[in-house]
C-alpha positions, 0 to 999 in steps of 0.5 A, spaced: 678 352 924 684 347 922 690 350 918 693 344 914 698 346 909 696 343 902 702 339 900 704 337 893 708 331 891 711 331 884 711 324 881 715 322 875 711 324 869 710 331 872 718 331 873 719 328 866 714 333 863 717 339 866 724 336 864 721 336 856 719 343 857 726 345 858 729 348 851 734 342 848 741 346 849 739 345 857 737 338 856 744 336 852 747 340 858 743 336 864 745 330 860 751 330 859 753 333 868 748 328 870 753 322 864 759 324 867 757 325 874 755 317 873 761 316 870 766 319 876 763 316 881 763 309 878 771 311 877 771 312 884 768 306 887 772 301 882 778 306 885 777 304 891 776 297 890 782 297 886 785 300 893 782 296 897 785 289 893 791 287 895 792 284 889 790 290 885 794 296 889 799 296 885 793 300 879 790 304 886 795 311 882 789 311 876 783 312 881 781 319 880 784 321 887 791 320 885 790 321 877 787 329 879 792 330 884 798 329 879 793 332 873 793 338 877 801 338 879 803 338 871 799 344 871 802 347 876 809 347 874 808 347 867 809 341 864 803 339 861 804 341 854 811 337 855 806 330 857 801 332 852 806 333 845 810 326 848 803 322 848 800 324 841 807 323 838 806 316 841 799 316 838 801 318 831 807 315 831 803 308 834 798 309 828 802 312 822 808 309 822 807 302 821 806 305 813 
């Protein structure tokens, strides 16, 4: 006797069913993970071949490296709400004070 082990390959349809089976709040939510998981690495590759570039090193800071690090440093001593406050005084200031 020969023992094989059945092997099931899931192709596309049966993965697309499966995720249409989902309840709609789950879906919304893969979504938008995998959306912003597509999102962040493209950020990452464009950093680092703004980083990369000597002519472009100077905008190397907006990558999401540097930029989660200096997030994290004004969360960390607090002065976030400071950079928050300037920023939207900056925005309502730039959209409604030319009236």
């Amino acid at each position: 006797m020969s023992n094989t082990a059945a092997t099931t390959k899931l192709s596309f349809g049966q993965a697309l069913a499966g995720f249409k089976s989902l309840p709609g709040w789950m879906q919304s939510i893969i979504n938008a993970s995998v959306g912003m998981g597509i999102l962040l690495l493209v950020w990452w590759i464009g950093g680092l071949l703004i980083a990369s570039n000597p002519d472009t090193q100077a905008f190397a800071d907006f990558a999401p490296g540097p930029t989660f690090s200096a997030l994290w440093y004004l969360v960390e001593t607090g002065t976030i709400w400071e950079t928050i406050y300037s920023s939207l005084y900056r925005i309502v200031y730039g959209l409604f004070g030319g009236l």
